[in-house]
C-alpha positions as CSV (number, residue, x, y, z in Angstrom):
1,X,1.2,363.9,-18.9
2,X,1.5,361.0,-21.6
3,X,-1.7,360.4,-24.1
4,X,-0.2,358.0,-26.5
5,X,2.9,355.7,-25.6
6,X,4.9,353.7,-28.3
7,X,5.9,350.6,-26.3
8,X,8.8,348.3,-28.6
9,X,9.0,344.7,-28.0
10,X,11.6,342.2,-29.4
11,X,10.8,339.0,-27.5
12,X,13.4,339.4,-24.9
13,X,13.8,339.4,-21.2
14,X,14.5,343.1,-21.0
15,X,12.4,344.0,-23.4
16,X,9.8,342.0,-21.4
17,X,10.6,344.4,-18.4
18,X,10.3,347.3,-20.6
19,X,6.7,346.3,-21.7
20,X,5.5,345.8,-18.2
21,X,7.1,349.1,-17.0
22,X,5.4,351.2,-19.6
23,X,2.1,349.5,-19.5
24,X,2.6,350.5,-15.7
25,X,3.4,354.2,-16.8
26,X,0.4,354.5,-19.3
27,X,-2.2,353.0,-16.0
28,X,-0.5,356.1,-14.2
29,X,-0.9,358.6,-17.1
30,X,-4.4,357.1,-18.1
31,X,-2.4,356.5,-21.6
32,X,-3.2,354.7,-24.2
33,X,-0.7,352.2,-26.0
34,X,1.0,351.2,-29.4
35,X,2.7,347.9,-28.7
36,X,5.2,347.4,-31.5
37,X,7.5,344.0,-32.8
38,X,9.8,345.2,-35.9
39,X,9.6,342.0,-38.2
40,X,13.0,341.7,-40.3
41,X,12.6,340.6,-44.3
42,X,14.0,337.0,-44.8
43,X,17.4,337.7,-46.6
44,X,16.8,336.7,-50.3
45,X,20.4,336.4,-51.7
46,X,23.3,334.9,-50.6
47,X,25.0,338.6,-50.4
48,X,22.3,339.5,-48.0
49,X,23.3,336.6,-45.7
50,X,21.2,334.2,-46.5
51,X,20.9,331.1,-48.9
52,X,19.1,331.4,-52.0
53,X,15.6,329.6,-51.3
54,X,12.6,329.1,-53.1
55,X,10.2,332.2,-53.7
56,X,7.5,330.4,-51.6
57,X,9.4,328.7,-48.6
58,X,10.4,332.5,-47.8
59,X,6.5,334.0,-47.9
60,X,6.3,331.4,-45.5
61,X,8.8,331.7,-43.2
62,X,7.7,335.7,-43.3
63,X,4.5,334.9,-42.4
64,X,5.9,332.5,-39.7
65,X,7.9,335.4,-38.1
66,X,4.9,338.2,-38.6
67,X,2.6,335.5,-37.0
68,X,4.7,334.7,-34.2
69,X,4.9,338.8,-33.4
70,X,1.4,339.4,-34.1
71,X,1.1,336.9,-31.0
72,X,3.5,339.0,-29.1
73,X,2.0,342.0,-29.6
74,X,-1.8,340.8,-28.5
75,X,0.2,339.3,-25.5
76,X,1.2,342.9,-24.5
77,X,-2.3,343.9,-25.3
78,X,-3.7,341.2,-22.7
79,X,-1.2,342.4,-19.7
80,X,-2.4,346.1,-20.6
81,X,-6.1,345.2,-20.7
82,X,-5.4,343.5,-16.9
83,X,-4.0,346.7,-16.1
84,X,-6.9,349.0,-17.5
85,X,-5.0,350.2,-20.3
86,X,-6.1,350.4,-24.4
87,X,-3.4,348.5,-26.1
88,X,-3.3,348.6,-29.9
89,X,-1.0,345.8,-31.6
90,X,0.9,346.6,-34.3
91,X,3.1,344.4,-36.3
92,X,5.7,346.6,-38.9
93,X,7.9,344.7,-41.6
94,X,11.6,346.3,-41.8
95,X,15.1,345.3,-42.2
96,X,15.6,349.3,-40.8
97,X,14.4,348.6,-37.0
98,X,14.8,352.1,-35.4
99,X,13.3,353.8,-38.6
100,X,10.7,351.6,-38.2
101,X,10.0,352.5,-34.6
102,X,10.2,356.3,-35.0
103,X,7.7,356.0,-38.3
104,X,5.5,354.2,-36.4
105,X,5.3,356.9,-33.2
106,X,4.8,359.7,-35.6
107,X,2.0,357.8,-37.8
108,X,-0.3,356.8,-34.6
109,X,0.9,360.5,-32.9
110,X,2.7,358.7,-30.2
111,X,4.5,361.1,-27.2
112,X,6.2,358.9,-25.8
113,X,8.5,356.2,-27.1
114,X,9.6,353.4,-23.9
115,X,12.0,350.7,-25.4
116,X,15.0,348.4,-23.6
117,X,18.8,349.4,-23.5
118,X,19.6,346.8,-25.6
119,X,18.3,343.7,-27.8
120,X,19.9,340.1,-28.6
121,X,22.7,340.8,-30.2
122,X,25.5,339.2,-29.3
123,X,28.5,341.7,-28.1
124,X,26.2,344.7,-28.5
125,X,24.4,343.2,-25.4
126,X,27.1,345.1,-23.4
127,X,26.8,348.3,-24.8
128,X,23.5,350.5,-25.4
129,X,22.1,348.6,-28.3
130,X,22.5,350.4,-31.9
131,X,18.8,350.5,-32.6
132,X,17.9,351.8,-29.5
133,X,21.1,354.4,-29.9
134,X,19.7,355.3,-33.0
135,X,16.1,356.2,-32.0
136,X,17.7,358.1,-29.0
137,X,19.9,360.3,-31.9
138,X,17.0,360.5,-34.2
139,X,14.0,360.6,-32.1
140,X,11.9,363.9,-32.0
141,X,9.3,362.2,-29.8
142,X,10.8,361.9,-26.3
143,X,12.6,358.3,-25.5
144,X,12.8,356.5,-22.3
145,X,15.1,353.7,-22.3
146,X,15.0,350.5,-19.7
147,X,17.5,348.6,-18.0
């Protein structure tokens, strides 16, 4: 059925649910898996909403937020390995999440993408999330979407 599955985490609860749900499907399929955290850029300027800081203090809160995933990601990796399944960890660096997500599936010949409903994000938690509506829209690889 499935040889390759792109699974997206973002550190929440659904997503959490998503990643044990398609580590399930890849034990099924006798897949293998991409486990993937988009990492945002710090905003460098006040007009891209954030506060002008020091060159250095933002390398390190980057590197704070690509550790932290990197941890996320070899979590994944440990709950597939439990489950029999290859897990490769994969940390990406974007402000453009669902770009991000769709690059990544076509780079490591994913055919399957599995990813939540809907992130963190305030209001948008009520509605199918816009990244996730945007890989959906833009998505050549096939999508399945958790609740």
């Amino acid at each position: 059925m499935y040889q390759r599955i792109l699974i997206a985490t973002d550190g929440s609860k659904l997503s959490d649910k998503a990643v044990k749900d398609g580590l399930e499907l890849a034990a099924q399929c006798g897949a293998s898996v991409v486990a993937l955290k988009v990492v945002p850029r710090y905003p460098r300027s006040y007009f891209e909403g954030g506060l002008p800081v020091d060159l250095s203090d933002v390398r390190h809160i980057e590197k704070q937020w690509t550790d932290a995933a990197q941890a996320e990601v070899d979590g994944v990796k440990i709950q597939g390995q439990a489950l029999g399944v290859n897990v490769k960890p994969v940390v990406a660096k974007s402000d453009l999440v669902a770009e991000a997500l769709i690059s990544a599936a076509k780079k490591h010949k994913c055919d399957l993408i599995v990813m939540a409903s809907h992130g963190r994000k305030g209001i948008k938690r009520l509605l199918l999330g816009s990244e996730t509506q945007h890989v959906l829209t833009h998505s050549h690889i096939p999508v399945l979407v958790l609740r």
